[in-house]
N, C-alpha and C positions, 0 to 999 in steps of 0.2 A: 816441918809440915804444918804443924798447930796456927805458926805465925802468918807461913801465907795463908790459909784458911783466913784468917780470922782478919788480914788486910784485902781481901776479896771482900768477905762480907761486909766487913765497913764501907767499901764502896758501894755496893751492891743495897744495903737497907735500908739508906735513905729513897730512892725509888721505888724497889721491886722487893719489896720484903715477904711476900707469898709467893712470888715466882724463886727467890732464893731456898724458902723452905723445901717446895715442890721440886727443885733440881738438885740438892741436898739429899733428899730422899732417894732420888735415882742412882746420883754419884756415888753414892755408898753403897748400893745391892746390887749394879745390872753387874754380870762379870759376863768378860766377853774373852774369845780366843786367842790362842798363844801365838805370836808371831812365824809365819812361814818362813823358814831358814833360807830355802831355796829359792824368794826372790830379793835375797839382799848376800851381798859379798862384802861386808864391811863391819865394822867394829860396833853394838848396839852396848847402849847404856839405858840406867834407867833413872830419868831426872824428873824433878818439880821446878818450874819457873814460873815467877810471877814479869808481866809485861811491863814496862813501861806506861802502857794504857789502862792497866786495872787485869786483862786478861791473864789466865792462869790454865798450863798444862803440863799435866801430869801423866808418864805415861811414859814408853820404850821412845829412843832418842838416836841416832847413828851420827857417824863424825860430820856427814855432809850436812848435819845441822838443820832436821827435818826431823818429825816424827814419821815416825815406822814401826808399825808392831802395835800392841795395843795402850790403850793411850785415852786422856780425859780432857776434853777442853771446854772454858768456862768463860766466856765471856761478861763482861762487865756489866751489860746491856740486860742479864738472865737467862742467855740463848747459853745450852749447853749439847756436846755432842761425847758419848761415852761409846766406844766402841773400837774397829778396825782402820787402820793407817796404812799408806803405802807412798812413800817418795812426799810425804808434807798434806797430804791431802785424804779425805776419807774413803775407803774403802774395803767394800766386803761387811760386814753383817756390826751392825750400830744401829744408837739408838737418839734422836735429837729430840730436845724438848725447846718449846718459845715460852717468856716471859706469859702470855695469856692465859698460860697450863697447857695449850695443845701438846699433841707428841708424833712421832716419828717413830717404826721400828722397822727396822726390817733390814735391804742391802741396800748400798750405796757403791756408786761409781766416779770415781774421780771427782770426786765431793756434789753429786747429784745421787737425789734419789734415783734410786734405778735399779731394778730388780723389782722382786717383789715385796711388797711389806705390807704394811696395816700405819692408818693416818688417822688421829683422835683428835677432832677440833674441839675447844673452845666450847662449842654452842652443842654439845654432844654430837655432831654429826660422826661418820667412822668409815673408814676409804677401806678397806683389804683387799687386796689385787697385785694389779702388776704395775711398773709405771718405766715411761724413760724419760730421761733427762727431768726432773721433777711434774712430769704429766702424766695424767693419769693415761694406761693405755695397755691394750689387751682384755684379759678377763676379768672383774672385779666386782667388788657388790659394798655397794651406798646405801646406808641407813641414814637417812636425815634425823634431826632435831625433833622436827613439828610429828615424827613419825609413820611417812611416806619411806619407801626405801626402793631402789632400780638395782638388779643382777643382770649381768649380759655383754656386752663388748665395751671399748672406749677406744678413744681414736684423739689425741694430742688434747686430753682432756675434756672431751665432752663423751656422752654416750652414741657413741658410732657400730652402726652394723644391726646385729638380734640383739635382742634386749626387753626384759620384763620391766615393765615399774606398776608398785603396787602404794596406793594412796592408803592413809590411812580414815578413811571414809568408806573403804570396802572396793573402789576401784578398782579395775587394773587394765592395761595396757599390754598387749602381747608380739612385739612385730618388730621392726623397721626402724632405726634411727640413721639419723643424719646432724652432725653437729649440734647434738643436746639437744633434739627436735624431734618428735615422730614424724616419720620419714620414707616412704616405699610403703610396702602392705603390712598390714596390720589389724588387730583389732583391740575395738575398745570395748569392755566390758561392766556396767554400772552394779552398784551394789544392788537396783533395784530389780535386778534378769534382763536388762536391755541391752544389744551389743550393736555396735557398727563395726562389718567386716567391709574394710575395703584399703582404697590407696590414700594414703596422706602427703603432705606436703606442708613444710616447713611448720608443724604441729597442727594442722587442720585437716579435717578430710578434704580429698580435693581428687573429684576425677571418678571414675565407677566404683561404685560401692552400695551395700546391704545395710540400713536399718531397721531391725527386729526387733520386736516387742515379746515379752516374755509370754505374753499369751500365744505367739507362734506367726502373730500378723509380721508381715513385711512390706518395707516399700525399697523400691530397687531404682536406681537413680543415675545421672551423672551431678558430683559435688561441686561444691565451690563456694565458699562466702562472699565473694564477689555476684552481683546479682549477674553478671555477663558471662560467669561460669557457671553457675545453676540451671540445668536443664531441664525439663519437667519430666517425671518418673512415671510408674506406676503400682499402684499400693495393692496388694493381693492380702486380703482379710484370712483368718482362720474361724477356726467353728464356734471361737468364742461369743459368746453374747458381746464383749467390747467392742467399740467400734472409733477405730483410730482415721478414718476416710476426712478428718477435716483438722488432721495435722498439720502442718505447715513445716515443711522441710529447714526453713530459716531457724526453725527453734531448736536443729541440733547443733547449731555454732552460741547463739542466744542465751540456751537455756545446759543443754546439757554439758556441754563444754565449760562453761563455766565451772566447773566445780571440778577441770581435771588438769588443774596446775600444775607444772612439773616445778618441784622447790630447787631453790638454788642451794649448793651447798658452801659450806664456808672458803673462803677465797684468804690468801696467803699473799701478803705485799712483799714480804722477805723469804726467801729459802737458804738452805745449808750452804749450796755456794756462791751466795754472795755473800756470806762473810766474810771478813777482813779476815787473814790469821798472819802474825806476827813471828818469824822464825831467825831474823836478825839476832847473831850472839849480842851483840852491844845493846838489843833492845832489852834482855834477861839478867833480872836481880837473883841472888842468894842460888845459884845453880847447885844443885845435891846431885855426883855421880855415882850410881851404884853399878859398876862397871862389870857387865854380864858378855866374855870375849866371845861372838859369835862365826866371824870369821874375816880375815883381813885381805884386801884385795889391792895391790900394790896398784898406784895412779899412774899412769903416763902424759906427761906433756905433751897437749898438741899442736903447738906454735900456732897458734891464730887461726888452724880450722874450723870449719864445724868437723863434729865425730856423729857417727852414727851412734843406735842402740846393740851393734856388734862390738864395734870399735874400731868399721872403717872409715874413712872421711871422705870428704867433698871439698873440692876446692875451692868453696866460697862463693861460687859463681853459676851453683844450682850441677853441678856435673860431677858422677862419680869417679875417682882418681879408677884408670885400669880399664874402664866401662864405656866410656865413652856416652854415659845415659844423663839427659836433662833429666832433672826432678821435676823441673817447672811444667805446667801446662800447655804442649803444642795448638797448633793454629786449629778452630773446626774442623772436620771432614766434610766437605762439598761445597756445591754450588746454590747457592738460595733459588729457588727457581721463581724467575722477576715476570713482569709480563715484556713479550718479547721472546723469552725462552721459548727455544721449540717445542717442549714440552709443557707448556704454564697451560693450555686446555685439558690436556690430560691430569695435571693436577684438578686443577678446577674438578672437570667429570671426579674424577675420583673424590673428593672432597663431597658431592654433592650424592654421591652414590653413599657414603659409608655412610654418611649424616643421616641419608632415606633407608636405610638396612636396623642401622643401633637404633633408630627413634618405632621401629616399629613395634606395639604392642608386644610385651614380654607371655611370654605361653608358664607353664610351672618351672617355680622356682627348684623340682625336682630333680636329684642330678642321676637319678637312675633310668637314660631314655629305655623307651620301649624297643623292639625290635623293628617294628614300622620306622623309628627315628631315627635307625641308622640306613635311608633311603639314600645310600648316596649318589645317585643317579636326581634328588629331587634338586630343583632350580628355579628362583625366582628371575622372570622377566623385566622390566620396569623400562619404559620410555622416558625420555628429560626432553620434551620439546623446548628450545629456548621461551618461547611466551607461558609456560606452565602448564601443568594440568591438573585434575582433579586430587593426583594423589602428590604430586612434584611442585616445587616452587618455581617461579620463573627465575631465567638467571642469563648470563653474560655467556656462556659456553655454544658451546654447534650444538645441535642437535644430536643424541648418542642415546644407546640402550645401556642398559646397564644389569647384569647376570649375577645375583647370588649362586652359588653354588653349597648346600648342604648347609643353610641357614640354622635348623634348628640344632645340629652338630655344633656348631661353631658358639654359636651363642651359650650352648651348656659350657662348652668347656673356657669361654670367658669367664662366666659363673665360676666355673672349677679352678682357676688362676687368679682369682678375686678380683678380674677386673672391673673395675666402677664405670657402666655405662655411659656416666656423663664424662668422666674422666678420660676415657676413651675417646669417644669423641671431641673433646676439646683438643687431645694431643692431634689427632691427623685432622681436625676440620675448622682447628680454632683461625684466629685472625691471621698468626702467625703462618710464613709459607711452609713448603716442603723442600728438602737440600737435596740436590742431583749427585751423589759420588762422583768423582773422579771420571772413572771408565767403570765399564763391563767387569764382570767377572769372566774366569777363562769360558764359562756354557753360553756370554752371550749375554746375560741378563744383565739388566740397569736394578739399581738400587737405589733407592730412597728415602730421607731420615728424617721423622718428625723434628721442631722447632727443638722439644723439649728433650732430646734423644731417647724415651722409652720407648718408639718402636721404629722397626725397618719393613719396607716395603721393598719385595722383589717382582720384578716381572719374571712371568713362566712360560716354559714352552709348552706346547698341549701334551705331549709326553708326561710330563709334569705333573701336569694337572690328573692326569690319569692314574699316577703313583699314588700319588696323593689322596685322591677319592677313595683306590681300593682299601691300601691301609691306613683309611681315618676309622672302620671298627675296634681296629686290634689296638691304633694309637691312641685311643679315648680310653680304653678301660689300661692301656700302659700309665699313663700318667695319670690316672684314676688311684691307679691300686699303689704307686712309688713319686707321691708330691715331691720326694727329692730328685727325681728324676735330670738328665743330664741333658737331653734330647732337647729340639729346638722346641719352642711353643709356639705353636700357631695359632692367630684368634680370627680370620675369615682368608674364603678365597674368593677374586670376586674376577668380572671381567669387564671392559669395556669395549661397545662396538658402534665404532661411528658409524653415521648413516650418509648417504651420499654412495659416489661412487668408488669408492676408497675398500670401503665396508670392513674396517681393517679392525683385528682385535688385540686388544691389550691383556691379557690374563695375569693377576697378580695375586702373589700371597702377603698378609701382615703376620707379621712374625714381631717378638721380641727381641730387644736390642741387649744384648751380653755384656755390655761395657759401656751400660749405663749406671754412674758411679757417682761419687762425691770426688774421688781422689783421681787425680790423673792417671792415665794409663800411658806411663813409658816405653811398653816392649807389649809388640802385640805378634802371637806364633800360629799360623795353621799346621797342624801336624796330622800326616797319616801314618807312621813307620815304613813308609817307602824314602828309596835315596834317590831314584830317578829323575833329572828334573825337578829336585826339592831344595831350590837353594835359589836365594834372590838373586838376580838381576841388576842390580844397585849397586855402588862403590860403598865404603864404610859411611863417607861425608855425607852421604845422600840419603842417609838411614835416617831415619827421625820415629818418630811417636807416634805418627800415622802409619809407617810401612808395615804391611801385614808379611814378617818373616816365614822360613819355614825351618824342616826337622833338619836338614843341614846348618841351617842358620845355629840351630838351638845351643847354644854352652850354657846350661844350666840344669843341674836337678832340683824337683822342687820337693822340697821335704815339709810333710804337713805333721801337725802333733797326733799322737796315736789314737787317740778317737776318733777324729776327721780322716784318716788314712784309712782304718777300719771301715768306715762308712764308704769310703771313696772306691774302695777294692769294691765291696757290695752291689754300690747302685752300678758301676762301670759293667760288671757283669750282667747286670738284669738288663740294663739297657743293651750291650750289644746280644743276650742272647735274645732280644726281640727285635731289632737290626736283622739281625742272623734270619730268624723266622719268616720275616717280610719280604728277603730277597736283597736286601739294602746292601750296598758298598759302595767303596769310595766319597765315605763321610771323614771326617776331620773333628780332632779335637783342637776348638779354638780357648787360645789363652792369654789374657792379658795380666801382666804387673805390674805393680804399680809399686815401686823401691818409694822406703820410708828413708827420714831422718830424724833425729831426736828435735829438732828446732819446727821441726813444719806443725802448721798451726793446727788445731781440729777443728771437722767438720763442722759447721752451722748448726744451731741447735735445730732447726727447721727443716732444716736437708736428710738430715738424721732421722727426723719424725716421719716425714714425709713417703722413707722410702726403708721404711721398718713397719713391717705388716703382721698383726697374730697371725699367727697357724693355725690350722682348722679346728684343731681344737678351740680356739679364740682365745688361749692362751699368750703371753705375752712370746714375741720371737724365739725361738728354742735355739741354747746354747748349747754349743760344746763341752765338754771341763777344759776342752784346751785351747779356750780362749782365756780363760785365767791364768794358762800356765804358758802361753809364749810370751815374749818378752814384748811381741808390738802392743801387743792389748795394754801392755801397761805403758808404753808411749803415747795411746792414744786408745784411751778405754771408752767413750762415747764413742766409737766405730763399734762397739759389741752388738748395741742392738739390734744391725742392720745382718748379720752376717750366717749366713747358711750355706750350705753343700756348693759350691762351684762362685759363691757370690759374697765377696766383702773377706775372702776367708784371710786369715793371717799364718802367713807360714815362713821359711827360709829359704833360698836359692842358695845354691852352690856351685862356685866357675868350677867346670870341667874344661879338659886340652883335648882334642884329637891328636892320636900320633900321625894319620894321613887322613888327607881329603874326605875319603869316601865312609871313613866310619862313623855310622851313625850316631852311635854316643858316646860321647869324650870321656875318660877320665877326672875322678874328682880330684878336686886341687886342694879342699879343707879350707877353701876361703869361702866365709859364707855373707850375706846382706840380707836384714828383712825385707820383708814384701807383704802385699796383700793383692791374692789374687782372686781372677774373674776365668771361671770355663767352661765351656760346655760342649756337648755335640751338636754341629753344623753338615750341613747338604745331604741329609737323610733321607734324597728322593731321586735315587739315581738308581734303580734293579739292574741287577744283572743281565741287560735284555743282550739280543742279538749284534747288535753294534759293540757293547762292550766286548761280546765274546771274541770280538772279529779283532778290535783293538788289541787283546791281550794273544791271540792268534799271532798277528803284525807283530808284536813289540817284543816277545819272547823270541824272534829270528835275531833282535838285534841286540836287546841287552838282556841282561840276567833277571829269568824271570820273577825270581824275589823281590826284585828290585821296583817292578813297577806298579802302579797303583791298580791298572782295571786287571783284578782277580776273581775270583768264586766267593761268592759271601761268606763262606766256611775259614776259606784262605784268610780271607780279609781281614774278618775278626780275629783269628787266632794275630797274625801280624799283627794288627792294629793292638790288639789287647798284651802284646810280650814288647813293644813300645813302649805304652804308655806303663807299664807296671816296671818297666826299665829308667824311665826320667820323675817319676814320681814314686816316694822313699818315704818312710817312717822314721821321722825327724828321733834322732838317737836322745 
């Protein structure tokens, strides 16, 4: 041990001779935990190796010639990492320090920061929060240097979302950010009692807003440092003797502004993983084994396949032996809608409706409406004459009205789904077209799918619409009170009506898209616990990636880890006993899987950020414990961030056999495959009415009336819910 020590340091002291002291200091006090047994089946030892290149790790060792368990590594450079291991790579709770003296504590994921921890720069700046993939993101609080410090959201490393920052000149800043920027409403508050409440824009006021002087005068304006966004205001004095009537609004960009600099915090050209780490036997001098037998896992040969993370294979060629399932990614869903398309005006209208609906002045950012707000009988009109009008731009479409229906409902509960207004609007209105599905669904309705796939657009029947309106009280305070909720989310309903003699209307819902993902979705299932009529149409050949299966189709249980199962029993109940309450049946649990392999690459770092959101709390994504304990997470542990109740989740499938046709659920067979899947509840606006009574009337002469879908919502639920708690299992 003495030796390599001391042929490290030699390396090391001609450069970094205080970064060698400062990681010496660490290497010898941090102690970090004992190795999880349970996810290694092989033989650990405990060795010291010095590299070939200078580098030195010390630390638990298994045969597959990686570290695992806990473990010290030292680079030559003075970059050192003392902590948790799993399969060669850092993770679970460690601590990294750089040559500069910065340091690093906290969790790490598949050798990124990730989790939460605390970050000490160099220049005393101090991160503690949450972070993924080395960004800063979620909840966290910034102390700079110069001694300014920001508490409040982050978003792929800037301050995104609420957020305070307090200068250390007595400032402070209360509101809205946007990409390291104040951003939305906010207020600024000076040490000397003067505040500006209003809207900002890319860290400037910009747009309606209050400047108030501490003696109680105000002037009330529209903002802008541009002189062409400066409107002229008016200034309403108070009883003071001062007299502010020949201020000049330019001097709140000029003068006071100036002194409300947001600092930059210190910036990192290198992180934990991209270091090089060396695990080659032949690159290791002087190996010391201190052979600690944890437990032996015989190997099997697998002649030139890929294996999976269970230990089944693929035959090389993206397809699973038995299954018949591509790994790969099948072709889009739909039709780009071109001009020519029958319907390319009705996108257009649509496009130019949602654009004129989300750009409308925002009312409170309040999520508790009043009783008046749940008017859902109220409706905005709006004309688009092709040449424009006062409130519409001109445009290239016919002539058409265009109907909100229950505007200030809809727009909370975008709020309440953290949809980003501008973000919204770019996916259905950006350059990019709109995709036509296929066909119809069996009610009739066309579908629709942003460029970017986060949302689907249905056409409705007025029936529909009528469901709909009644129970949007009872569904705002449902996914008010249960965020994990299962149920579909809905962010407007609107309509269109051309004018002429056609007079013809369009009514449609946006809705969120369920299987919008990073990973491909191979197997996609509608299930009601009916057998009637629940079984594709299709040959095996003709199955692919896109066919939306059903509950005959299904040989699989899906077995999720027992916290996730626990939750899952939960919300499935809350959700259909408010289904139940509403009158609702004939909904579906839609499910998509998405089979893993040990070789498939992970997600983008970007992808990942992108579409991993804090929780209301503004916490960083809330995990499971059984994402650390299935085995995909550790094939692919940058997929944690993103994953919650019904979305990203990681579980296993199990083939089951039917002994005949008609029984709904197979028997398990003890062959299992990972997965990660996507599910939720779909067509939640079909009541009980008169026609369904009359259908189940009809269909109970011909088949068994168990058997078919249009039941009593009581019925339904109970079937629907000894279904799904029959094909979904508490992974043993």
């Amino acid at each position: 041990m003495a030796g390599i020590l001391k042929a490290w340091e030699v390396k090391v002291k001609k450069s970094q001779a205080s970064a060698k002291k400062r990681a010496v200091n660490i290497f010898t006090t941090m102690s970090v935990a004992h190795v999880d047994e349970e996810a290694s089946d092989t033989e650990v030892f405990h060795v010291e190796k010095i590299f070939s290149n200078g580098d030195i790790y010390i630390g638990q060792w298994v045969a597959e010639n990686y570290p695992h368990g806990d473990g010290k590594y030292l680079w030559s450079d003075g970059c050192m990492y003392v902590g948790e291991w799993y399969k060669g790579k850092s993770n679970g709770k460690g601590k990294f320090s750089w040559p500069s003296g910065a340091t690093y504590e906290g969790e790490f994921k598949n050798g990124y920061i990730d989790g939460e921890g605390t970050f000490t720069g160099s220049l005393n700046d101090t991160y503690k929060g949450y972070w993924i993939m080395n960004k800063k993101h979620g909840k966290g609080k910034e102390s700079y240097g110069n001694g300014d410090h920001y508490e409040g959201n982050w978003r792929k490393g800037f301050q995104d979302g609420e957020g305070t920052y307090h200068w250390n000149s007595g400032h402070q800043y209360i509101g809205q950010w946007k990409k390291g920027k104040m951003n939305g409403n906010g207020i600024m508050i000076w040490s000397n009692g003067n505040r500006f409440d209003g809207n900002w824009e890319g860290g400037i006021p910009k747009g309606n807003g209050t400047f108030k002087w501490k003696d109680g005068s105000f002037y009330v304006g529209i903002w802008g440092k541009d002189q062409k966004d400066q409107k002229e205001g008016k200034f309403y004095p108070s009883t003071s003797t001062d007299s502010h009537k020949d201020w000049d609004p330019f001097l709140l960009f000029s003068f006071e502004m100036t002194e409300c600099v947001i600092h930059e915090a210190e910036s990192l050209l290198e992180f934990p993983s991209d270091k090089m780490l060396f695990w080659s036997k032949s690159e290791s001098k002087h190996p010391k084994h201190q052979k600690q037998h944890i437990r032996t896992n015989s190997r099997n040969k697998n002649n030139g396949r890929r294996q999976s993370v269970d230990g089944r294979f693929s035959n090389g060629e993206g397809l699973i032996n038995g299954l018949g399932i591509n790994l790969q990614s099948g072709e889009r869903q739909g039709v780009t809608i071109c001009k020519g398309h029958k319907n390319y005006e009705l996108m257009l209208n649509l496009q130019l409706g949602i654009r004129h609906s989300v750009g409308r002045p925002a009312p409170s950012k309040n999520l508790d409406l009043k009783p008046t707000g749940f008017d859902t009988e109220e409706k905005l009109w709006t004309r688009f004459p092709p040449e424009g009008s006062k409130h519409t731009p001109p445009h290239q479409s016919c002539d058409f009205r265009w109907k909100d229906y229950c505007p200030l409902i809809f727009r909370t509960l975008r709020k309440l789904f953290n949809v980003d207004p501008a973000d919204y609007m770019l996916s259905i209105c950006g350059d990019e077209a709109l995709r036509e599905l296929s066909s119809p669904g069996k009610s009739g309705s066309f579908f629709y799918m942003t460029n970017d796939d986060k949302y689907m657009i249905k056409t409705m029947k007025k029936a529909e619409v009528k469901v709909l309106k009644r129970m949007l009280p009872a569904y705002f305070e449902h996914v008010k009170a249960y965020e994990n909720t299962l149920v579909t989310k809905f962010f407007g309903l609107h309509c269109v009506k051309l004018s002429g003699t056609s007079q013809k209307k369009v009514r449609f819902v946006i809705m969120g898209n369920l299987f919008y993902a990073n990973v491909p979705i191979n197997r996609r299932f509608d299930l009601k616990g009916s057998s009637h009529g629940r079984i594709t149409d299709k040959s095996e050949s003709e199955i692919d990636s896109n066919t939306t299966l059903k509950d005959l189709d299904l040989n699989f249980i899906f077995r999720l880890q027992s916290d996730w199962f626990q939750e899952f029993c939960r919300q499935v109940d809350k959700d259909l006993e408010f289904l139940e309450r509403e009158r609702i049946m004939d909904y579906s649990l839609l499910v998509g899987v998405s089979f893993q392999e040990s070789n498939q690459n992970p997600s983008l770092e970007e992808s990942i950020l992108e579409n991993s959101e804090p929780d209301s709390t503004g916490t960083s994504p809330r995990l499971s414990s059984a994402d650390t304990e299935t085995s995909i997470t550790s094939l692919n542990p940058t997929r944690w961030a993103s994953v919650r109740l019904g979305i990203n989740m990681p579980a296993r499938v199990e083939i089951t056999v039917r002994s005949n046709q008609n029984q709904l659920v197979g028997e398990p067979t003890g062959e299992f495959y990972d997965v990660v899947l996507f599910f939720g509840i779909i067509d939640i606006l079909q009541n009980y009415d008169i026609n369904k009574k009359l259908e189940h009337a009809y269909k109970s002469f011909q088949y068994d009336p168990t058997s078919i879908s249009a039941v009593d919502p009581i019925q339904y639920k109970r079937r629907f819910r000894d279904f799904i708690f029959s094909v979904f299992k508490e992974d043993d």
